[in-house]
Each structure stands twice: as C-alpha cells, then as structure tokens.
C-alpha positions as CSV (number, residue, x, y, z in Angstrom):
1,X,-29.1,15.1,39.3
2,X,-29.7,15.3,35.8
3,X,-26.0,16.5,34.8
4,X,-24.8,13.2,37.2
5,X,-27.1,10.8,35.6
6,X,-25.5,12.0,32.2
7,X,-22.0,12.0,33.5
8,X,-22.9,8.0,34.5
9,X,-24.2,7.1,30.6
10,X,-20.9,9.1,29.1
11,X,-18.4,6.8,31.4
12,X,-20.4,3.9,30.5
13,X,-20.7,4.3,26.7
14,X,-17.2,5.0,27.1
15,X,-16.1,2.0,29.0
16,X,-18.0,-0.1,26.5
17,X,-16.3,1.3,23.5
18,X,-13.3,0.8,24.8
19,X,-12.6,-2.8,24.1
20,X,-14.0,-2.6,20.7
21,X,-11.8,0.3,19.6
22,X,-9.0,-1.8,21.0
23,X,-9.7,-4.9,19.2
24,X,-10.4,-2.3,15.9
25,X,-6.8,-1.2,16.4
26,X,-5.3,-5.0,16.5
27,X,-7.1,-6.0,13.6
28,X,-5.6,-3.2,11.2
29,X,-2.4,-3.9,12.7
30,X,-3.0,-7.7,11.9
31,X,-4.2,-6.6,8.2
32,X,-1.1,-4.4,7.8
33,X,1.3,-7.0,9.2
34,X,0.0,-10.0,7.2
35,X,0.6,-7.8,4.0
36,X,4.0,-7.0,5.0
37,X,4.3,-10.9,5.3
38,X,2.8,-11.5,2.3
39,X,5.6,-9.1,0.7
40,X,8.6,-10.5,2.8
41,X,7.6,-13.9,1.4
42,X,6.9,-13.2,-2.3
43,X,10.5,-13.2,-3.8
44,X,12.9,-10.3,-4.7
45,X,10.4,-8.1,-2.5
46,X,11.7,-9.9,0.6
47,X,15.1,-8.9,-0.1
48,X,14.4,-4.4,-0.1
49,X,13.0,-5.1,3.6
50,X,16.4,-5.2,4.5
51,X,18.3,-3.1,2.1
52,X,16.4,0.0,1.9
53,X,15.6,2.9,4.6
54,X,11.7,2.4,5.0
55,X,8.5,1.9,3.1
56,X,5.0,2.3,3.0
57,X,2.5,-0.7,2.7
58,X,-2.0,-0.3,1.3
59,X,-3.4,-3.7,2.4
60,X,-6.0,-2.8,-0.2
61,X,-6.0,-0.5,-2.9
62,X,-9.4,-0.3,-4.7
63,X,-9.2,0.7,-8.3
64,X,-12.1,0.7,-11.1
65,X,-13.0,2.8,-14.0
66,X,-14.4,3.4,-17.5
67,X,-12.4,5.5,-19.8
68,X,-12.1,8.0,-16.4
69,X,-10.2,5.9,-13.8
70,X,-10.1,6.0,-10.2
71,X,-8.3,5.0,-7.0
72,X,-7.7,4.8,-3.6
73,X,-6.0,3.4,-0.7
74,X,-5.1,3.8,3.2
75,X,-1.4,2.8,4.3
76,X,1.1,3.0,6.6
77,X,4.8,4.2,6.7
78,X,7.6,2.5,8.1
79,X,11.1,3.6,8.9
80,X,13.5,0.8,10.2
81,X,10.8,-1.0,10.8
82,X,9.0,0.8,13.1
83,X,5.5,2.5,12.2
84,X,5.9,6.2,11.9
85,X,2.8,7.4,10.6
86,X,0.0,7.1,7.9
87,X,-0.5,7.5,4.6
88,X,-3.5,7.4,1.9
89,X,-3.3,7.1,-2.0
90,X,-5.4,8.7,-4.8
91,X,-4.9,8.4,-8.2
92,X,-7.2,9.6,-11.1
93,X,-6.7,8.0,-14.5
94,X,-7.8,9.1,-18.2
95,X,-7.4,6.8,-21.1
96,X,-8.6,3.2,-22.7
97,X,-9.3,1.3,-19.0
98,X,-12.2,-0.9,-18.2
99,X,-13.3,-3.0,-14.9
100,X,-12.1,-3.1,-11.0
101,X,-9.5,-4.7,-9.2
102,X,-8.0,-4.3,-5.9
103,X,-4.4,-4.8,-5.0
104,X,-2.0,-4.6,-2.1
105,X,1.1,-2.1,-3.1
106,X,4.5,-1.4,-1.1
107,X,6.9,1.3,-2.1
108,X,10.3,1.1,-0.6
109,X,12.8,3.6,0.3
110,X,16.6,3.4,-0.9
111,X,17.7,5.8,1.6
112,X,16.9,8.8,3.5
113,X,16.4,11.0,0.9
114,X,13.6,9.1,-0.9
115,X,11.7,8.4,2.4
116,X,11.7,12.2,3.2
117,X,10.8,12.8,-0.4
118,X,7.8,11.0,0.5
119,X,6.9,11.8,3.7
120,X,7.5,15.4,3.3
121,X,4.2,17.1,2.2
122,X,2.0,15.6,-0.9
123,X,4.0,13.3,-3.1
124,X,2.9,11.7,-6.5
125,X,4.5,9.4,-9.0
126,X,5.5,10.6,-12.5
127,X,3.1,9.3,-15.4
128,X,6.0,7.0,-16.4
129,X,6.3,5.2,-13.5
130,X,5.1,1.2,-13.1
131,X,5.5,-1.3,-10.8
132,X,6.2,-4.8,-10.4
133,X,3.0,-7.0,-10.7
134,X,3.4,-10.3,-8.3
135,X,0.8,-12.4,-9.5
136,X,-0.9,-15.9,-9.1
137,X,-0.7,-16.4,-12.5
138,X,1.8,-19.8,-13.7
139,X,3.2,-17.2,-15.9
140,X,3.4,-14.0,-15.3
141,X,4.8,-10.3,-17.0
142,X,5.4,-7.5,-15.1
143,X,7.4,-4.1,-15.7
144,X,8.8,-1.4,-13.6
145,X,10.2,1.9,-14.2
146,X,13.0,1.6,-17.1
147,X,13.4,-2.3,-17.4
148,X,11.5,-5.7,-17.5
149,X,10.9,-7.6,-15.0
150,X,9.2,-11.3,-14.6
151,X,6.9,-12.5,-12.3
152,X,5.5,-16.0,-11.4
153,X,3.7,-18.4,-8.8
154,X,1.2,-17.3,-6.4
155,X,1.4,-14.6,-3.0
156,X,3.6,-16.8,-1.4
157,X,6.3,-18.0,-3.8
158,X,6.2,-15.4,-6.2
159,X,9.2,-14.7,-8.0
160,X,10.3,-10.9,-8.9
161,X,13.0,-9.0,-10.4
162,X,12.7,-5.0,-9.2
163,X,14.8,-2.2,-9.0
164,X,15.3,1.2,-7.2
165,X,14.6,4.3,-9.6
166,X,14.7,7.4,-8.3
167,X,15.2,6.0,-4.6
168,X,12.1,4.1,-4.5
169,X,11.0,0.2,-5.4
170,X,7.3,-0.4,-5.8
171,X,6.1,-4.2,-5.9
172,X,1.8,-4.9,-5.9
173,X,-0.2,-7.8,-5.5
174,X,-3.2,-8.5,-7.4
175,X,-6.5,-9.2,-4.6
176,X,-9.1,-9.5,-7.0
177,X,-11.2,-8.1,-10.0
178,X,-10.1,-7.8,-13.3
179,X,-8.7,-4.2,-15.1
180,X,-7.1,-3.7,-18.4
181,X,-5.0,-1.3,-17.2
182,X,-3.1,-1.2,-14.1
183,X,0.0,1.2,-13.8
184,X,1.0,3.6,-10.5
185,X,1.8,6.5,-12.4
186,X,-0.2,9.5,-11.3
187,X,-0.4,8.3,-7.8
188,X,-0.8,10.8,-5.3
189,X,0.1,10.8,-1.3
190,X,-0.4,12.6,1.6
191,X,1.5,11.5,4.3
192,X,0.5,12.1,8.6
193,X,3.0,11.1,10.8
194,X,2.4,8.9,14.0
C-alpha cells in the first residue's frame, strides 16, 4: 500500500513537471534564436551565416573583475544550421581591468576543419585573439584578430567589418555593464554534442 501510494506521488510530480520543463526548453530555444537574430541583423555578421560551415552562439556572457578577471558563458553549436550540441565558455584574465559587463558572442566556422577544431575536446583562443565589438554607440571602434575594423548604430543596424583568421570569425554584442577591458583571448571551451 505504501510502495503504491508512493508510486501515485512520483507519476504525479512527474506529470506536473512535465509542462514546466517543456516550456523551460522553448524559452532557451527562444533566448538562443533571438540572439542568432540579433546577429543575422547587425551587419557584416549577417553575411558568415551563410558563408561559413557552423558556429556557436552565448546569449549571455557574464564577465567582471578587478586586476584578476573572470568569465563565463553557456552556448550552443550549430552546423548547417542545425543544433548539434552545447557548449560553455571560461576565461580567466590577469592584468589592468576594472567593472562588469555582459555580452552576447558568436564564433563562426570557415569550414570543416575549424568547426572540428572546436568541437573536438577543450578548445581556447590564443592571447592575441579579439573580436569585433557591435555596439550601440553612434560611433564605435572595434578590432579583431590582425586588422581594424569599425563598428556603428545599435543591435539592429550595426555595421561591422570582420574577417576569418585561423578558420574562425568572432562578432559580440555589448548587454550591459561597463569594463575597461574586453578581449576573447584566453577563452576556453568544452564542447558536448546533442
């Protein structure tokens, strides 16, 4: 009797949580695809949606420090468009850094190579590596890896000049908060797949 009347409560706890997992699950889809919108529509980032292999969107990178920097974020990893698994971003900074920001960040793929590069144990960027800031800002400066590039106007009609180097493209979007220094060097992934 006792084992049955347990049984019941586990079915019904579990029919309860059912629904609420499931709407869980559609709002981090709906966070992950309005960031890849927000990328599609925000200039030269639109473009590497269809010329590159894959990427890998963070709706939210949180980053803060003082002197010792840290951060961390929770992705996902697309290949032709489709989602093939997950991803998640640390990065621990030393130097002259003060304050907090958060920031969406995409890294694209250039071909096959890069994207397995990526996706094939733990990955991290080279201390020299940047990438380029799309901000609100009327006038904006941004760099990436080896070159310049300029940035202007707000998430939606931002414009960006960005390259691949080394296979990969990196664009961000600044959220919120305020940091005085915000490169993507030293990042560090591990990848899951679906």
């Amino acid at each position: 009797m006792k084992a049955t009347l347990q049984f019941r409560t586990y079915i019904i706890c579990l029919l309860l949580a059912l629904p609420f997992g499931s709407a869980m699950a559609d709002a981090d889809a709906a966070k992950f695809e309005e960031t890849i919108n927000l990328f599609k529509n925000a200039g030269e980032s639109g473009t590497f949606f269809d010329n590159s292999y894959g990427y890998a969107v963070f709706p939210t990178i949180g980053k803060g420090g003082i002197g010792i920097g840290g951060a961390h974020g929770k992705g996902r990893v697309y290949a032709a468009g489709k989602y093939v698994g997950d991803t998640s971003m640390m990065q621990l900074t030393v130097g002259f850094q003060l304050g907090g920001e958060a920031f969406s960040q995409i890294i694209f793929f250039e071909d096959q190579r890069a994207f397995d590069e990526f996706t094939g144990g733990d990955f991290e960027f080279g201390a020299d590596v940047s990438a380029v800031a799309i901000t609100a800002a009327a006038k904006g400066a941004a760099t990436t890896t080896g070159s310049s590039a300029g940035a202007s106007g707000g998430k939606k009609d931002a414009t960006t000049v960005g390259s691949y180097h080394k296979g990969m493209a990196t664009f961000t979007i600044a959220k919120g908060g305020l940091m005085y220094q915000a490169t993507v060097g030293g990042q560090k992934f591990s990848y899951n797949p679906k």
